[in-house]
C-alpha positions as CSV (number, residue, x, y, z in Angstrom):
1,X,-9.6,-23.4,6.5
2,X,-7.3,-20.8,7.6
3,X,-7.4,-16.8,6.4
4,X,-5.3,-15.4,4.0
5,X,-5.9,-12.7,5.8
6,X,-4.3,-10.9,9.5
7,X,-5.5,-8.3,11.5
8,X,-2.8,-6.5,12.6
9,X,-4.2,-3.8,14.2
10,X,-7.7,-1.7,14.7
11,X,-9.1,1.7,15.3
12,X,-6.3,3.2,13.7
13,X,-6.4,7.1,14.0
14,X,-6.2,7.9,9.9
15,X,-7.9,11.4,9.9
16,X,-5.1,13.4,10.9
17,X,-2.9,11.7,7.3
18,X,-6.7,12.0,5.9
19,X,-6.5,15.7,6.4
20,X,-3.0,16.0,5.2
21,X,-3.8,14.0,1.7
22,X,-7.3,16.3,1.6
23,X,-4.7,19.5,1.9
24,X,-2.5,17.9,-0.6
25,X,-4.0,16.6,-4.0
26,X,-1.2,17.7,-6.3
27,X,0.7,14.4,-4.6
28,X,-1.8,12.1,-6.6
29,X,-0.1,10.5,-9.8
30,X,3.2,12.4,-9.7
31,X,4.8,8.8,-10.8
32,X,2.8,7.0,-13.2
33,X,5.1,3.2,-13.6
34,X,2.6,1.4,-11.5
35,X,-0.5,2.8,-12.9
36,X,0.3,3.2,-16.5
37,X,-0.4,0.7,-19.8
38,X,-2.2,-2.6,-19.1
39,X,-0.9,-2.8,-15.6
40,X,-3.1,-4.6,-12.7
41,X,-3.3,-0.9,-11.1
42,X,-4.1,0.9,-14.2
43,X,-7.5,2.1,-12.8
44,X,-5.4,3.2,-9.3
45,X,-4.0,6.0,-7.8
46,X,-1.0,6.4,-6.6
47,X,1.2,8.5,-4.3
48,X,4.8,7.3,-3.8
49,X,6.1,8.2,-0.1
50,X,9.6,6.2,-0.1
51,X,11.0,3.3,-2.5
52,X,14.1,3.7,-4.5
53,X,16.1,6.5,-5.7
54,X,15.2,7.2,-9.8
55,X,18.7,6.5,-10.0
56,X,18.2,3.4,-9.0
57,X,15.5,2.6,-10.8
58,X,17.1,3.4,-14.6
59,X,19.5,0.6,-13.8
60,X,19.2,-2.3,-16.1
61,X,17.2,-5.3,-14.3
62,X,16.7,-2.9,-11.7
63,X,13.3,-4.8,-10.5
64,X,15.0,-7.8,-9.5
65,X,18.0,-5.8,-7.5
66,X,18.6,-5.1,-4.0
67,X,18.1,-1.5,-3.3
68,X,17.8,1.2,-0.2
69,X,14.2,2.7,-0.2
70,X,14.5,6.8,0.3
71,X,11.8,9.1,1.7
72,X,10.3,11.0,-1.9
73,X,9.4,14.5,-1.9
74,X,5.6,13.7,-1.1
75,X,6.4,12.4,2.6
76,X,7.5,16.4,3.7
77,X,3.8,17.0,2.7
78,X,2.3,14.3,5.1
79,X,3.6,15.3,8.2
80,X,0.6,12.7,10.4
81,X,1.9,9.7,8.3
82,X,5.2,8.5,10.7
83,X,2.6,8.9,13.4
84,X,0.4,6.5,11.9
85,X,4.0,4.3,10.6
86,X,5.0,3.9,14.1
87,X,1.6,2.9,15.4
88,X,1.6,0.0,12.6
89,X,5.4,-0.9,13.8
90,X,4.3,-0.9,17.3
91,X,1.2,-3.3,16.5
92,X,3.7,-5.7,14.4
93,X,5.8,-5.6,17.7
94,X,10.1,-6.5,16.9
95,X,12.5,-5.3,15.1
96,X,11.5,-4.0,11.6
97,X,14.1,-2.4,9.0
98,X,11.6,-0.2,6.9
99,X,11.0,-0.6,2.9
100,X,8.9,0.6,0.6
101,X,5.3,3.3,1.4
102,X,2.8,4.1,-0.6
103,X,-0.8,5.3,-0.9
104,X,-3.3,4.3,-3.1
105,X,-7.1,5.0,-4.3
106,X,-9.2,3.0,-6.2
107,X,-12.1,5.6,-7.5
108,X,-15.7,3.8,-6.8
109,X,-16.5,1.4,-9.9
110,X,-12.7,0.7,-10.0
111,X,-10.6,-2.4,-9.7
112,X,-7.0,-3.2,-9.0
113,X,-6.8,-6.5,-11.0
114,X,-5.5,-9.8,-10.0
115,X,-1.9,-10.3,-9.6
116,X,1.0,-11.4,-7.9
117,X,4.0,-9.3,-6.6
118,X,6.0,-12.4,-6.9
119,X,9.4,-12.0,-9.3
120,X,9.9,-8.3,-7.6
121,X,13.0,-7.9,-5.2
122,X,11.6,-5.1,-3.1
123,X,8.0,-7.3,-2.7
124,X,9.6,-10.3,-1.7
125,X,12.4,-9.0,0.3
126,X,10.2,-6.5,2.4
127,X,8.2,-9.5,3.4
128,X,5.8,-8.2,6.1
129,X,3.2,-6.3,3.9
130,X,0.4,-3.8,6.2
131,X,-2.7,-2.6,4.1
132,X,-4.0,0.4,6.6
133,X,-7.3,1.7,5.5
134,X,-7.7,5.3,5.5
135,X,-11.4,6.0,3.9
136,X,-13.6,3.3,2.1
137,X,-16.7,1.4,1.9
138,X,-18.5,-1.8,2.7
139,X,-18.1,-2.6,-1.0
140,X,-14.5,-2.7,-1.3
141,X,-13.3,-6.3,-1.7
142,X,-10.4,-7.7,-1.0
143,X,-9.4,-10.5,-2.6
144,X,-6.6,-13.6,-2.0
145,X,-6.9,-16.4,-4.2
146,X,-10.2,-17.3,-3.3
147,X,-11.3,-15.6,-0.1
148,X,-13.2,-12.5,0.1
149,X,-13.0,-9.7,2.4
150,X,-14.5,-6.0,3.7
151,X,-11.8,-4.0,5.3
152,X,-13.0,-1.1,7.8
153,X,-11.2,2.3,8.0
154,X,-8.7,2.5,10.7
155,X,-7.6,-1.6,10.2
156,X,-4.2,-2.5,9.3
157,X,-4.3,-6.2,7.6
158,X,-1.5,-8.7,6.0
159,X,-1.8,-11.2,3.8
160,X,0.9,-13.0,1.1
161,X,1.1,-10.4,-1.6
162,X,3.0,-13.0,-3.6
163,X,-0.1,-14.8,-3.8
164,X,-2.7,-14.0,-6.6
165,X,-4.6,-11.2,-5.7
166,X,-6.9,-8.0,-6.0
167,X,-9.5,-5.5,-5.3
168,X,-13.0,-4.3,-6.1
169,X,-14.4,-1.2,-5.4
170,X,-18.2,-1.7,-5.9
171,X,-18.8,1.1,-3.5
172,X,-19.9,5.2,-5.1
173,X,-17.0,6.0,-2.7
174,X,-13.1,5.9,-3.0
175,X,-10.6,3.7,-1.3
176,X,-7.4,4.7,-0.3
177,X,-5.1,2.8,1.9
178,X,-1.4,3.3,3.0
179,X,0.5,0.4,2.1
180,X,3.7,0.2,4.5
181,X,6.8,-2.4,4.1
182,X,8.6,-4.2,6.5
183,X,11.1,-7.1,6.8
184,X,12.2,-8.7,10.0
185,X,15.7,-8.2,11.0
């Protein structure tokens, strides 16, 4: 049986964008659409580093709409992330047009529940997903249909985010990971 799941790349150096999120907790659910209601994230964090304009999003069927991602307000206050980007874009190795960043946490207890990204233009167009772990525990679980797996601080995994899938934090400790997107030119 194959894995779901590719390492990408290891011993990442995440402290320094550590530090800078540690210096920066005002950035921490400034946007609330991904979190907010019943959604699969609702027990998340978020911090959104560069997606769509607002403008962009208040346009009917927006969802299912090509559009540019931008750099939001929180990137100027993360200056060690592009460091960390370009590492990931260097491990992926081609030519990669840049989408969508964000970081999420997942308090200890806590659960992102199972879904799919499938049906959203951004998650299917910026096809080449990375999950970089920035702090965690050996009780986070990563889930893809029906494989199981521990990622370590300072990995970067894929996997097929339009496949059913989700996390557990059984851990005391939170989870936060930068979530970068790519698509192949």
């Amino acid at each position: 049986m194959s894995s779901h799941f590719t390492k990408i790349a290891e011993n990442l150096d995440v402290e320094p964008l550590l530090c800078d999120l540690d210096d920066n907790p005002q950035l921490w659910d400034q946007r609330k659409e991904r979190t907010a209601g019943n959604s699969p994230h609702r027990e998340a964090s978020d911090i959104w580093i560069r997606y769509a304009s607002e403008e962009a999003m208040r346009q009917p069927g927006f969802m299912t709409a090509p559009h540019r991602s931008i750099w939001w307000p929180a990137a100027a206050h993360l200056p060690a992330l592009m460091d960390l980007t370009m590492e990931v874009m260097d491990a992926l190795e081609g030519d990669l047009k840049l989408g969508g960043i964000l970081i999420t946490r997942i308090p200890g207890g806590k659960q992102v529940y199972e879904h799919t990204d499938r049906g959203t233009w951004h998650s299917e167009h910026y096809d080449q997903k990375v999950w970089v772990v920035l702090r965690g525990n050996d009780r986070c679980i990563n889930t893809v249909e029906d494989e199981e797996m521990v990622w370590k601080p300072g990995e970067g995994w894929m996997h097929d985010n339009l496949l059913p899938h989700s996390v557990r934090n059984e851990g005391e400790s939170e989870r936060i990971v930068l979530i970068l997107c790519f698509r192949r030119r």
